[in-house]
C-alpha positions in Angstrom: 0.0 0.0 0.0 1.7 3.1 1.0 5.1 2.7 2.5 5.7 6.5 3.5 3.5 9.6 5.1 5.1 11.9 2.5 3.4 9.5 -0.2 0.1 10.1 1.5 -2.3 13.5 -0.1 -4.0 13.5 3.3 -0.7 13.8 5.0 0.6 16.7 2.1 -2.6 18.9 2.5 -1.9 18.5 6.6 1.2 19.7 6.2 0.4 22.6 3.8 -2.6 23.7 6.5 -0.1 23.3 9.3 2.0 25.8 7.6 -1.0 28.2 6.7 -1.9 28.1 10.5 2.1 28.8 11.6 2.2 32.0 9.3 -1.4 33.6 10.6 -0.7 32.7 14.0 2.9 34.2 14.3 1.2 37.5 12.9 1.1 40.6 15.7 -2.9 40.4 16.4 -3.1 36.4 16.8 0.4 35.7 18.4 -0.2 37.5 21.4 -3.8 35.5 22.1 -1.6 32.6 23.1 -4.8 30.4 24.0 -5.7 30.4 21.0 -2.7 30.5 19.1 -1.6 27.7 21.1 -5.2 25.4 20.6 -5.2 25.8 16.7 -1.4 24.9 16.3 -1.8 22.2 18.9 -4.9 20.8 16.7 -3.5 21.3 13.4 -0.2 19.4 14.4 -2.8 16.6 15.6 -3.7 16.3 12.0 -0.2 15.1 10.5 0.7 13.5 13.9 -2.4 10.8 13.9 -1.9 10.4 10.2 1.6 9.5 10.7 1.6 7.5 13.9 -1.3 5.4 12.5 0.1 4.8 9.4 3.1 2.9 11.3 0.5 1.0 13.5 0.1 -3.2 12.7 -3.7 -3.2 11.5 -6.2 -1.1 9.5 -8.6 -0.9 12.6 -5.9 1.1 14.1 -4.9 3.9 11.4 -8.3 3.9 10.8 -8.8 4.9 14.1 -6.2 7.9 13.8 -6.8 9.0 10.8 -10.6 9.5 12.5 -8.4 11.7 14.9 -6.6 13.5 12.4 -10.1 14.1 10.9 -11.9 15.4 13.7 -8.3 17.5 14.7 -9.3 19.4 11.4 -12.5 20.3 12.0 -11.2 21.8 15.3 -8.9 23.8 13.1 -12.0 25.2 11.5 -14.1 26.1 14.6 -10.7 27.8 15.6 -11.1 29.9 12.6 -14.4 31.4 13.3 -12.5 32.5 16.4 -9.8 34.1 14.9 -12.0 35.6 12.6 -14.2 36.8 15.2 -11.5 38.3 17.4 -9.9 40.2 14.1 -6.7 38.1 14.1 -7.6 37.3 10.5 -9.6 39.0 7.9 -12.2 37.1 5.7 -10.1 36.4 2.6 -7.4 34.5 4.9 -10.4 32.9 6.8 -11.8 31.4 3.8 -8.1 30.5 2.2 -7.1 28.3 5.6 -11.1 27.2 6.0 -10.7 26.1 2.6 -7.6 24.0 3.2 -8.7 22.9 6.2 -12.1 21.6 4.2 -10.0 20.4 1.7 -7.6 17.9 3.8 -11.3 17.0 6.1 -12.6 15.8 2.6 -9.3 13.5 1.5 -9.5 12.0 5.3 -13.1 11.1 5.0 -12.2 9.9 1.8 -9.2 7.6 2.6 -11.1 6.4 6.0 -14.4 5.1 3.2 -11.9 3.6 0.7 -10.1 1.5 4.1 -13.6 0.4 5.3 -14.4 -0.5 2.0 -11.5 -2.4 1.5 
């Protein structure tokens, strides 16, 4: 199957949404709400973490059951948003950029979790 996380897209679109959430949150407004800046970086590294660790694991039930973590990490990541948006840490074109990626890596997840049950 896969013999790497860097082969994985769920893993790649992670990584690209952890680095979208590094650059917002190291910007003036957002890095001094360490709360929050600390909750969305700690969720977004969730995502590649669980994808990772449960793509070493022995059996399908178990990176099945972190790449369920990963996915519900990301969703955090988007309820975070709203926050930042909220607060004025981010204006609405960045919002929808990182929601979008966020959405994005949510979909391939719930996509790679059908095709393993399916399989």
């Amino acid at each position: 199957m896969w013999t790497c996380m860097e082969e994985l897209e769920v893993w790649q679109d992670g990584r690209k949404l952890t680095n979208m959430i590094y650059a917002i949150t190291k910007k003036p407004a957002f890095s001094t709400d360490f709360a929050l800046r600390d909750q969305i970086r700690r969720a977004v590294i969730s995502i590649t973490s669980n994808i990772a660790e449960g793509l070493e694991r022995s059996s399908k039930r178990q990176f099945l059951y972190f790449l369920k973590i990963a996915k519900g990490s990301a969703n955090e990541v988007r309820s975070q948003l709203y926050i930042a948006l909220d607060q004025g840490y981010i204006n609405q074109d960045t919002f929808q950029e990182v929601y979008e990626q966020a959405s994005r890596t949510i979909s391939k997840i719930g996509g790679l979790i059908y095709y393993l049950e399916s399989n």
